[in-house]
N, C-alpha and C positions, 0 to 999 in steps of 0.2 A: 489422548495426545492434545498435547494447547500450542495451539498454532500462532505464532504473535505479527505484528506488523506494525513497523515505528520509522515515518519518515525522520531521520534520525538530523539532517540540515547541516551535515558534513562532521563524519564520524571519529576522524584523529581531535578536531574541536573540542569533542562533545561525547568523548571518551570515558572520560567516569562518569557523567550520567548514564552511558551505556552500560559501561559493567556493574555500577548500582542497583540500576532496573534488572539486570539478567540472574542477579544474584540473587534478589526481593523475588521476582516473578515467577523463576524458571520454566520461561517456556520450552518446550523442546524443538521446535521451530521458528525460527525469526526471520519475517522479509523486512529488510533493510534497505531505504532508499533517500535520496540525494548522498550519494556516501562523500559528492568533489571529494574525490582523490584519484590518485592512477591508479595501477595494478599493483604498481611495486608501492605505493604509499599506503597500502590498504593494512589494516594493523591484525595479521592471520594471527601472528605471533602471542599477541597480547589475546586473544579471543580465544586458540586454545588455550592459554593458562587458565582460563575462567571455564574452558572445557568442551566450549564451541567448537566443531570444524568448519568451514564454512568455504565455498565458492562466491565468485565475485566478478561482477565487472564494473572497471571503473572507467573514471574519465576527468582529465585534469580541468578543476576548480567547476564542472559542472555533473548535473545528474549520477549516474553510479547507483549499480544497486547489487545485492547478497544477498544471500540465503546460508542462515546458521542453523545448526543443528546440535542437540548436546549430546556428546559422547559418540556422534558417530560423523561421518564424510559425507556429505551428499551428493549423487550421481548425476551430473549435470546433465541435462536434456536436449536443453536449446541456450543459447548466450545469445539471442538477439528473438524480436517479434517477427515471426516469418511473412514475409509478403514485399518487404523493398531492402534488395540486397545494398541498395545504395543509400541506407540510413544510417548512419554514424553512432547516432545520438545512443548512449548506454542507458537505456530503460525498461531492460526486459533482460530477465534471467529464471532459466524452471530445472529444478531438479526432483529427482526421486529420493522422496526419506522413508522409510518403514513402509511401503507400499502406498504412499500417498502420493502423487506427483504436487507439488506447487509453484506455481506460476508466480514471482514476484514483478510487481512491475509499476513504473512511474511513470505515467502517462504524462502527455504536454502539458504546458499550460494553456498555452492558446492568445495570451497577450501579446500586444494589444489588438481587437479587434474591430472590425473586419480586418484582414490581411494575411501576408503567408502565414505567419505563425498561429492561425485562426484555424485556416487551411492545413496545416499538417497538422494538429490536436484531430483534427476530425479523421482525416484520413489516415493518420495511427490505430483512431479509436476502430475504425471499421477493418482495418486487419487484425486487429484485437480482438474483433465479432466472428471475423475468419474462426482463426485460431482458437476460438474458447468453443465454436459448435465443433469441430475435428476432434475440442480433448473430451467433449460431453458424447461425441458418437464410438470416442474408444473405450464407455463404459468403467474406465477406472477411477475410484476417487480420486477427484481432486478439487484444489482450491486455489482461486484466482485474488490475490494478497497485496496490494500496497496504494499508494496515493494515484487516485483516480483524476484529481484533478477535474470532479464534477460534484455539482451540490446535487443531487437527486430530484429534490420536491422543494418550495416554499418554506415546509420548517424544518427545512433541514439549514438553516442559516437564519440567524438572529434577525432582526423586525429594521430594515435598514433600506434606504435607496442609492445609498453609497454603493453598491455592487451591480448596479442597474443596468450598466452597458460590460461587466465584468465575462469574460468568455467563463466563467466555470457555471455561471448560470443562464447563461444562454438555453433557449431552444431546442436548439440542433443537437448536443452534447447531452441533453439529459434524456430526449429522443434517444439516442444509441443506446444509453445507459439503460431505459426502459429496453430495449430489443436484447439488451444483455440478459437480462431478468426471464424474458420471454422464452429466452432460450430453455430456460429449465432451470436457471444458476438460484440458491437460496440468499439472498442478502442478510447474514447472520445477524448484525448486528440490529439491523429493523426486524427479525423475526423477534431477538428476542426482547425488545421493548418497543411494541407496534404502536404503542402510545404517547411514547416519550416526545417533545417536542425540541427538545432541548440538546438532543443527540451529536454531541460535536466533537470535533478530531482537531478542529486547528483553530489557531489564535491568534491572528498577526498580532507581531512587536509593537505597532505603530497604535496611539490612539488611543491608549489603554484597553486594549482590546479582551486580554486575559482578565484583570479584573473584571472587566464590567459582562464576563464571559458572553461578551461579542463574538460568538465562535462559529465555525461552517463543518459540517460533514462534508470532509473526502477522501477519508481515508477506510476503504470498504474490504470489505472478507467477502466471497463469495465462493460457495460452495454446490458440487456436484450433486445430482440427486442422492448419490449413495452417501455422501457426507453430508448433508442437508437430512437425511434422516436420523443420524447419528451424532447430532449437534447435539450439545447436554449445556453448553454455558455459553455466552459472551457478554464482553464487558471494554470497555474504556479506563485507562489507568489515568485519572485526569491529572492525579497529583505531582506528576512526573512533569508536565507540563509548567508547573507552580514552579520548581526547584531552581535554583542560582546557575544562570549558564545551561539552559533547558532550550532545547527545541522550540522551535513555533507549532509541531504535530504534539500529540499522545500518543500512545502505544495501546493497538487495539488489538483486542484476541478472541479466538473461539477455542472452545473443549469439545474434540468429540470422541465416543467411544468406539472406537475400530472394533 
């Protein structure tokens, strides 16, 4: 199974770069996030033709996120992060595909910080810590998919102090993110290049940032012990990135054999 995940930066947009990629790629799993759209703007229509089915929540002109699958429905699980019934914000969606559960989701950003938006990045992150030890203690595989909205380590973002006071490398947020790890979750795409320094998912617009690939990891796969031993591939589609009317993210994947 190749499981994918493409902060996609508002998917009616950036629409044929979607079904380009799905077509090139075929993964049979896709978490898809910032989709800005509603429910009813969300294009089901055009993603089956291409053969996707897919669940969704959206949200007008912010956040939104999905979960595609090809050739089959996915079983929705949850349509919000469990822990604050009084959080609006659409960045968390988990469904069941071929006995796999996956959690797609688009954490905060946390800008600017210090302040509330500092403050709820964090306090999403740690029902998020909730919620990912409950689906590691119900022993089923699964995988925890989309823009984390945290740099992990040092080189995980290009040689810069421009990011210095930036909330996705803060302290506090890459602390959770190690407590995620701790849990038992495999970080795929550091397992499978523990060396790589250069490991990047996104590229602001601003700055020439893609050329000079000034680029940050945040966009992570993280996998359950039983799919963390059954991992066979992962990779970055950076080219996707390059293309006319592309995302600021890549499209990241893993392969594992069920």
């Amino acid at each position: 199974m190749k499981i994918a995940s493409f902060n996609i930066n508002n998917i009616n947009k950036r629409m044929d770069n979607l079904l380009a990629w799905l077509k090139a790629a075929r993964p049979d799993v896709v978490c898809l996030q910032e989709l800005k759209c509603t429910d009813r703007q969300f294009p089901a229509s055009a993603l089956a033709e291409a053969g996707y089915g897919a669940v969704w929540v959206g949200q007008s002109a912010w956040n939104g996120v999905a979960i595609l699958a090809r050739g089959h429905e996915p079983i929705v699980t949850q349509t919000a992060l469990p822990g604050d019934d009084s959080d609006e914000q659409a960045r968390y969606i988990e469904a069941a595909i071929n006995g796999v559960v996956v959690g797609c989701l688009y954490a905060p950003n946390g800008n600017p910080q210090p302040g509330p938006k500092f403050a709820y990045k964090l306090a999403w992150n740690e029902r998020l810590l909730e919620h990912a030890q409950e689906l590691l203690d119900s022993k089923l595989p699964v995988i925890l998919a989309g823009d984390y909205n945290i740099v992990p380590e040092p080189r995980d973002i290009y040689v810069t102090t421009s990011y210095r006071d930036n909330a996705l490398v803060q302290a506090e947020p890459r602390a959770q993110f190690a407590r995620l790890l701790a849990q038992g979750w495999t970080d795929a795409l550091r397992k499978a290049f523990p060396d790589e320094p250069a490991l990047y998912t996104f590229w602001d617009y601003m700055r020439n940032r893609w050329p000079r690939n000034a680029g940050l990891r945040l966009d992570h796969m993280l996998l359950s012990k039983k799919l963390g031993k059954a991992l066979t591939a992962a990779g970055i589609d950076r080219d996707v990135r390059g293309r006319e009317g592309a995302s600021d993210h890549a499209p990241v994947w893993v392969e594992v054999e069920l």
